[in-house]
DRENZA-567812 format. One record per residue: residue in three letters; x, y, z of N, C-alpha, C in turn; residue number from 0. Coordinates in steps of 0.001 Angstrom, whole numbers, plus 500000, padded with zeros to 6 digits. Each point is the difference from the previous one (the first is absolute). Layout:
<atoms>
<'Ala' <X Y Z> <X Y Z> <X Y Z> NUM>;
...
</atoms>
This chain:
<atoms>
<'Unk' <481101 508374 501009> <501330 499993 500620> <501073 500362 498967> 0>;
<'Unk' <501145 500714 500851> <500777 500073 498934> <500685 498465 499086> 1>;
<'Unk' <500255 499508 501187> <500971 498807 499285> <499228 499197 499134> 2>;
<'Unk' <498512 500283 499726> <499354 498976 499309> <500045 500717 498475> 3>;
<'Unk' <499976 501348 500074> <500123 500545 499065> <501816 499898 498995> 4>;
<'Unk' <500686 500253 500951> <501512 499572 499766> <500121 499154 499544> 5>;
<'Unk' <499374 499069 500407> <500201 498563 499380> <499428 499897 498696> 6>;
<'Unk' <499214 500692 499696> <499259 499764 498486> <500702 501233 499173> 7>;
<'Unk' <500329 500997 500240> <500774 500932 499134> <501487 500254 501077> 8>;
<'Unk' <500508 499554 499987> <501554 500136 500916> <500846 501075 499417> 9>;
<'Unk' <500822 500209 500940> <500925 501495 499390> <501379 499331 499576> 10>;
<'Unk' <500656 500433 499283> <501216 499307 500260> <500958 500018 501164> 11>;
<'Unk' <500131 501199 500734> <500243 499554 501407> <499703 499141 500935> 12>;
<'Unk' <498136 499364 499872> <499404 499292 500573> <500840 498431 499531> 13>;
<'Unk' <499891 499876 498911> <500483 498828 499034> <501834 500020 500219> 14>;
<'Unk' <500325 500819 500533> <502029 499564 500606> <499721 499677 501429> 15>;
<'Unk' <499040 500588 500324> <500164 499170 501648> <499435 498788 499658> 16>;
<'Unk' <498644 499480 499486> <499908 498995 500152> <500848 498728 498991> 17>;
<'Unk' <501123 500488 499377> <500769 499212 499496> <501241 499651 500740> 18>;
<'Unk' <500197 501208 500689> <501116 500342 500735> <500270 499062 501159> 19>;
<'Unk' <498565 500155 501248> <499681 499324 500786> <500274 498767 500407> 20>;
<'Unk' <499832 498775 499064> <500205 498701 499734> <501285 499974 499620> 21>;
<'Unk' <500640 500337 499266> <501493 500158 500105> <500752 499938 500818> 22>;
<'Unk' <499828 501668 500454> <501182 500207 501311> <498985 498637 501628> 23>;
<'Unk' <498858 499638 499904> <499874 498893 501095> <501057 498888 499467> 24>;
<'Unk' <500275 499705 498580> <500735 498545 499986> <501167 500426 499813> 25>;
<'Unk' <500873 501149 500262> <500960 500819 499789> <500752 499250 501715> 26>;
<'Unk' <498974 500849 500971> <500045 499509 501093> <500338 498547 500708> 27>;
<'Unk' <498618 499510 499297> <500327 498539 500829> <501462 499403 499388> 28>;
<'Unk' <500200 500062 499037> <501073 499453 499172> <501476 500701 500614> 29>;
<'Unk' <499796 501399 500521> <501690 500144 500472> <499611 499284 501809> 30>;
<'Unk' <498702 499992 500514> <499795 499388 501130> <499674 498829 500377> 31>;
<'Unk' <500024 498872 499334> <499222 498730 499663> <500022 499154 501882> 32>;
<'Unk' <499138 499864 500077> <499311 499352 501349> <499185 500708 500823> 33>;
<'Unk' <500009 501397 499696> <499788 501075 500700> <498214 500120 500236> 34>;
<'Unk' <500168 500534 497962> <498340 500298 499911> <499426 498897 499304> 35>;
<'Unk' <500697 498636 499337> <499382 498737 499591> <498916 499605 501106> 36>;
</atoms>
């Protein structure tokens, strides 16, 4: 699979989304708080 491979050698594009990701979710709940808690 790809993503199994990604995961063991990642691109740096691969590695800003998955930093990115978790961010902009608590980016979210935080300007929306009750919403997606």
């Amino acid at each position: 699979m790809e993503t199994c491979a990604s995961l063991w050698n990642p691109n740096p594009e691969q590695l800003q989304i998955v930093i990115l990701l978790p961010v902009y979710y608590c980016f979210l709940v935080a300007m929306s708080p009750g919403k997606l808690i």
